[in-house]
N, C-alpha and C positions, 0 to 999 in steps of 0.2 A: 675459721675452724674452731669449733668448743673445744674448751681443755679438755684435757681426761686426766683423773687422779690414778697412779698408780699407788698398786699397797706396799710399802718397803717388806723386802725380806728379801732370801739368797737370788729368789730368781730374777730383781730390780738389778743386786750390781749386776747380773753377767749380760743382761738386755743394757744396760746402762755402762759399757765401757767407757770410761775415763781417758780422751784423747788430749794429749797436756801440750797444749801448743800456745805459749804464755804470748802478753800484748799488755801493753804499757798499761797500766791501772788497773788490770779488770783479771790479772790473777792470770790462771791457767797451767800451774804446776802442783808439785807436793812443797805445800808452804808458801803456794802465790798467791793465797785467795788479798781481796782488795778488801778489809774488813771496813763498814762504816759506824758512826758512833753508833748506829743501832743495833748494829752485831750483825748486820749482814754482811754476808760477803760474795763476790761476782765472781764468775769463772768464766773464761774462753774454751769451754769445753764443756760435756753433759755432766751433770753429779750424781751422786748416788747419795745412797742412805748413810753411808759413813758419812759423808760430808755434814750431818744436822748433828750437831756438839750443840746448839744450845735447849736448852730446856723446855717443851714446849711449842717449838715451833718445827716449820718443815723446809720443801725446799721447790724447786722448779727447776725441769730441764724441757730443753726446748732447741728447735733447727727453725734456719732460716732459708727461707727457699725460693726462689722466682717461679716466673708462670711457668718457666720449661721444665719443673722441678729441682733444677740445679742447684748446690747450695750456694749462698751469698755467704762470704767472709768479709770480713772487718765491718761490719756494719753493728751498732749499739741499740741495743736493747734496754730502755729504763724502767726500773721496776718504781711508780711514779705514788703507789699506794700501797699499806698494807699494813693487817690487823683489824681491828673491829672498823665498824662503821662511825664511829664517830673520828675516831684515829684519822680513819681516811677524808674526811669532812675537812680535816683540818689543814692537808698537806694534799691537796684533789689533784695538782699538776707540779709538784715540785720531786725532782728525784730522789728518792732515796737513796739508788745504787746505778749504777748503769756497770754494762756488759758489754763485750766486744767479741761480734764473731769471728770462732779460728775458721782455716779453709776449709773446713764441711762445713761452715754454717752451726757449727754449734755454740750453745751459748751453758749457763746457769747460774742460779742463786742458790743459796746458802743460808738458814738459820733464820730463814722469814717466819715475821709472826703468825702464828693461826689466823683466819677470818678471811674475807677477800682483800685480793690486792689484787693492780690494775698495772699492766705492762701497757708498753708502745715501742714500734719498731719502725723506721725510717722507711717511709712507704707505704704501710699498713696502717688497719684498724685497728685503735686499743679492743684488748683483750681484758678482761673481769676474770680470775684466776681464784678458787678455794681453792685456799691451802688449813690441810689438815695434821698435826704435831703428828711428827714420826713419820710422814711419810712424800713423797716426790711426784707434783704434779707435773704434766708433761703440757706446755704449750708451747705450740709452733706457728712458725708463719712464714703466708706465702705457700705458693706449690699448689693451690686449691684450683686453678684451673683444669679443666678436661679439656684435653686437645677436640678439634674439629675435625669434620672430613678433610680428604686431601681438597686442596685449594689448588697447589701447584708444586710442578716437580724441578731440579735442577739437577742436571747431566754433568757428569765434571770425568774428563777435562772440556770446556766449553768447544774449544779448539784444536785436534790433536792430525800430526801428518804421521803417515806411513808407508814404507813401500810396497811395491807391489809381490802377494806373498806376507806381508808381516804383519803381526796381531797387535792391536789395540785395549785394555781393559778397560774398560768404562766403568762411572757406578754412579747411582743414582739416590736421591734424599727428597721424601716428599715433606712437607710444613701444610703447616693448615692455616686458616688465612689472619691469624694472630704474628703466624713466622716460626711459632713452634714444630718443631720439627720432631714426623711422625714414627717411629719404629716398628719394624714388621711390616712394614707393607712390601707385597709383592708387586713385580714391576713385569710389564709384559716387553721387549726387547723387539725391536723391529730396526731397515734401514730403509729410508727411501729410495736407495736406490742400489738394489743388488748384485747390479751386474758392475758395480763399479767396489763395494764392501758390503760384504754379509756379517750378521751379528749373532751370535748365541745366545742362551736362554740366561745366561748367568754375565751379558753384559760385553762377551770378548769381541771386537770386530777383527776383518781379517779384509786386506786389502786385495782386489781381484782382478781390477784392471784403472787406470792411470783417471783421475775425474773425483769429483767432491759428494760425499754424501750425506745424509744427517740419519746418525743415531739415537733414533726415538726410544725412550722407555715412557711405558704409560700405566697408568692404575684408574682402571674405571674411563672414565670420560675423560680424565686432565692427562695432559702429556708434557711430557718435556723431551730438549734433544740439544745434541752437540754438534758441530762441523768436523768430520774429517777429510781431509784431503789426502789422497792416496796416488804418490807417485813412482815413475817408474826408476828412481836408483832412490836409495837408504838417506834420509834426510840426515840432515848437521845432528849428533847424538848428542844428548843432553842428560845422559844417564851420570856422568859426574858430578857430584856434588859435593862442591869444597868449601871449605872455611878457615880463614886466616883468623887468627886471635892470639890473647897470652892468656893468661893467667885465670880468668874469667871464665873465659872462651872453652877451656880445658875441666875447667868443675861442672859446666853444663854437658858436655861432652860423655863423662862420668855418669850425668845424670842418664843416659840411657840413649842417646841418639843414634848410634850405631845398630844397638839393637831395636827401637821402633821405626828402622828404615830396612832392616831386614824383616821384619814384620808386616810389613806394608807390602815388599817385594812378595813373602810368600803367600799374602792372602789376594794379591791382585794378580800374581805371574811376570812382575816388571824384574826388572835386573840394574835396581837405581845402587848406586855405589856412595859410600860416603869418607871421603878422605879429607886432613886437615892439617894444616903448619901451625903451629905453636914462634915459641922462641925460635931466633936461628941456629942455638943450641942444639934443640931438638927436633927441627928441621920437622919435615913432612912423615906423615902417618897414613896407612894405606887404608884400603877397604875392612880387611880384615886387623884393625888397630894394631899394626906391627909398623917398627919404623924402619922405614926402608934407606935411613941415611945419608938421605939429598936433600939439602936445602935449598930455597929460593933466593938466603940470602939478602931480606927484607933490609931496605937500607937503613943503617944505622939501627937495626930490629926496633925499630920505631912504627907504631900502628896507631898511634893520636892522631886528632885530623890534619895535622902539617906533616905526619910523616904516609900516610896515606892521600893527601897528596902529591907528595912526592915521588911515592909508587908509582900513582897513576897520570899523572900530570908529568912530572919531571922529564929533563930532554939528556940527563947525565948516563952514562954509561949503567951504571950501577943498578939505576933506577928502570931504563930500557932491559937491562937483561933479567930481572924479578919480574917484571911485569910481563913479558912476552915467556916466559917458564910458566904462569900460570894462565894467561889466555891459550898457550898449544897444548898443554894439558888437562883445562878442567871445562865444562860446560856452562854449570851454573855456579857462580862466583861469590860468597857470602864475606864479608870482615866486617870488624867493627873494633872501638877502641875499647882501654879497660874504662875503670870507673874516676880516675883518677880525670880524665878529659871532663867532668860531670860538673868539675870545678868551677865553671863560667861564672867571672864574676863580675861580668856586665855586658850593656849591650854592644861593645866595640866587639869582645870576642865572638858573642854568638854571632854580631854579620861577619864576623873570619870565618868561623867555621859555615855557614851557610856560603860565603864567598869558593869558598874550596871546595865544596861539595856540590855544588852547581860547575865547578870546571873539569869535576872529576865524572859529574853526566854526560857536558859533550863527549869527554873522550868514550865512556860505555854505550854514547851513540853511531860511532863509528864501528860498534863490535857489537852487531845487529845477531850473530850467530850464537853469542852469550847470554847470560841472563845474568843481572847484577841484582844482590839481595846486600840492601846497605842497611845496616842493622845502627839503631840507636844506642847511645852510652848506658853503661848499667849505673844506676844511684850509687851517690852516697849513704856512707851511715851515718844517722844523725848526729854521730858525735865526730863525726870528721864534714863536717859543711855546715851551709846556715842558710837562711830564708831565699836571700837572695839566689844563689847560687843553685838552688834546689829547682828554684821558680824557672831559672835560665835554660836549667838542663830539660824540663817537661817543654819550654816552649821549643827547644830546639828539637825532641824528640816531635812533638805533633808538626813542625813543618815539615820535615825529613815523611814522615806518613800523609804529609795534605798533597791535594791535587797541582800545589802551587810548584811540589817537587817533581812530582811524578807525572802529571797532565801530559801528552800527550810522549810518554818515554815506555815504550810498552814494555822492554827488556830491562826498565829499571824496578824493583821492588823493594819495599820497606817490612825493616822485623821491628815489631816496634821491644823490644827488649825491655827498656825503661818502664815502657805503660804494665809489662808483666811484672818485673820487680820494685815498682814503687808506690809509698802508700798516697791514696789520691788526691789529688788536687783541691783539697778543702779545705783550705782557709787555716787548717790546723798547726800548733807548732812544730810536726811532724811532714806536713804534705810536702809531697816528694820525692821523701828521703827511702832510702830502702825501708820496704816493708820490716816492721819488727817481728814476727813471725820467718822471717828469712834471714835474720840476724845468727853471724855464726857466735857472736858475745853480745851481749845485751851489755856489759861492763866496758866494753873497749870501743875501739874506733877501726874494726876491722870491715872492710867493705865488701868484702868476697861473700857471695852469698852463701846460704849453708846449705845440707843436703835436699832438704825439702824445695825447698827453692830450683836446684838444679834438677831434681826429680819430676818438677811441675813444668821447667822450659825444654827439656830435652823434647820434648813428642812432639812439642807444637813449633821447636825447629824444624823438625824432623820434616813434619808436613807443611809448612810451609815453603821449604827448599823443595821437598818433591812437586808440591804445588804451582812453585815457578818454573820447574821444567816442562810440566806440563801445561 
């Protein structure tokens, strides 16, 4: 993509809002800029025409973006030249500033000299960038691909039963043969076979008499389709969907789950429920977030992996009556511990925890009517952990999601919790650790993640519970 120079003036700041969403060296508040001996300075975030204090020079704002145009966060931008032509001769691959995208993929510079200069972005092709004193050029990257025809379609839910009499919502996503996935396309709704379930224009099936049928949606030539089987009494309901947690558990909660599972219900016609235990304190919380005053009584309110196995393993009194209270009450079954379990501080414990979490499958395979979603630990902050530790908890998080856990356990599922709130696996003194952008103190060692953080996992709990029930 060629740059474009925008002209500064009032209508730059208000196209050019200032999202201040700070990362460790590269600025992204009021007073976070990362100044270099040059006098530049980086931001996590787009800049405006305020930002150019020095005399002379301008500035660069810019988004980072994949092929599906989404943005890429935490990714670094180095601005590797800049100023006249001979300036740059002399420093052709050395950085002057480097930048770190916030979660929209934005980035900027600050108080770069007049002439060109030359960006690079992890993935990308350098970019050659004039900059002109006074004013804010805009380069981006990534996002430049045009989607394709549809390629092919996927029907979701792949596999759904009902009885006879009862409706199904189906819905459909075409991709084009990159994988990008296509928006607006209309889909034409058929069933193979009608006399067993008929389907409407808008996706709903409806069971008609007792036998399997496949829910085709199609666009043009390609088609895709789901299995439903349609029997004749009301299969095992799976509309509960619960979650044991503490403290964590509860700020994500916060973050909107409730409400993007009412959402879903009204835009599909489901009637999925969302209920949760906390503390045993605070005992159980209903569909409509009211606490209904009954606890389960979590033994010793312990939810680390030796007290969740003890939930689900244990042959104690204590242990049998928590457990058997939430397999006759809920459907689909989500926990996980807080972040303090993240601690792993070698290989004995991660094969404990892997040891317990493989005994806590057989028992979820004997309760084939459930759905188990075994969520991995949330990070540390990096000021409360260290290398190794950090390393322990991603590897325990990616077996917990590999096929070595879940291979042939079809009612077990992984949230991988971890891979959303921590920064990645690269080699950095940071990989690991809780994202800095989800830090509630950048000063302290507090681990709870902060709003933005719970505002970014709540949906994609939300759907993936719904997603195991169906």
């Amino acid at each position: 993509m060629h740059p474009r120079v925008l002209t500064a003036g009032p209508h730059l700041a208000a196209a050019l809002t200032a999202i201040l969403l700070g990362c460790p060296g590269c600025g992204g508040g009021s007073g976070d800029d990362n100044p270099t001996p040059a006098g530049i300075a980086a931001y996590s975030r787009l800049v405006t025409d305020a930002d150019i204090e020095a005399e002379g020079t301008g500035a660069i704002a810019g988004t980072v973006r994949d092929a599906a145009g989404d943005p890429r966060s935490s990714v670094t931008v180095s601005l590797l030249s800049a100023g006249t032509q001979s300036q740059a001769a002399v420093r052709p691959a050395a950085a002057l500033s480097s930048a770190r995208t916030n979660a929209q993929g934005q980035y900027g510079f600050a108080n770069v000299p007049a002439g060109n200069c030359r960006l690079r972005c992890t993935g990308e092709a350098d970019q050659t960038v004039p900059i002109e004193a006074g004013q804010v050029a805009q380069a981006d990257f990534g996002g430049n691909e045009e989607p394709g025809p549809v390629h092919a379609i996927t029907v979701w839910p792949l596999v759904a039963t009902i009885a006879v009499g009862g409706t199904r919502s189906f819905t459909a996503a075409a991709t084009d043969a990159e994988g990008n996935e296509l928006p607006d396309v209309a889909f034409d709704w058929s069933s193979s076979a009608p006399g067993v379930a008929t389907v409407d224009g808008s996706g709903v099936a409806r069971g008609v008499a007792e036998g399997e049928a496949r829910i085709q949606a199609a666009a043009g030539s390609v088609q895709g389709g789901a299995t439903l089987h349609v029997e004749a009494e009301t299969p095992t309901d799976l509309t509960n969907l619960f979650f044991l947690h503490h403290s964590t558990g509860q700020g994500i909660i916060g973050g909107g789950v409730r409400e993007a599972v009412a959402a879903y219900d009204g835009a599909h016609g489901t009637h999925f429920e969302f209920w949760d235990h906390g503390y045993n304190g605070d005992g159980l919380t209903d569909a409509a977030g009211n606490a209904t005053g009954i606890s389960y009584d979590i033994p010793d309110d312990n939810t680390d992996p030796d007290g969740l196995y003890r939930l689900w393993c244990g042959t104690d009194a204590e242990a049998a009556a928590a457990r058997n209270a939430i397999l006759e009450h809920h459907g689909v079954i989500a926990f996980k511990s807080c972040f303090p379990a993240s601690a792993i501080a070698d290989a004995a414990t991660l094969h404990q925890y892997q040891d317990w979490y493989l005994a806590m499958r057989s028992v979820f395979d004997e309760h084939q009517d459930h759905v188990f979603v075994v969520m991995s630990t949330p990070p540390l902050h990096r000021h409360a952990t260290n290398r190794t530790e950090a390393t322990n908890a991603r590897a325990f998080a990616n077996w917990l999601k590999s096929s070595a856990y879940l291979s042939g356990y079809p009612n077990v599922r992984c949230f991988d919790l971890f891979g959303l709130l921590a920064e990645p696996d690269d080699g950095t003194a940071t990989a690991n650790m809780l994202r800095y952008e989800y830090e509630g103190d950048h000063n302290g060692d507090d681990s709870h993640p902060n709003a933005l953080a719970n505002e970014t996992v709540a949906p994609l709990l939300a759907e993936a519970l719904i997603e195991a029930a169906q």
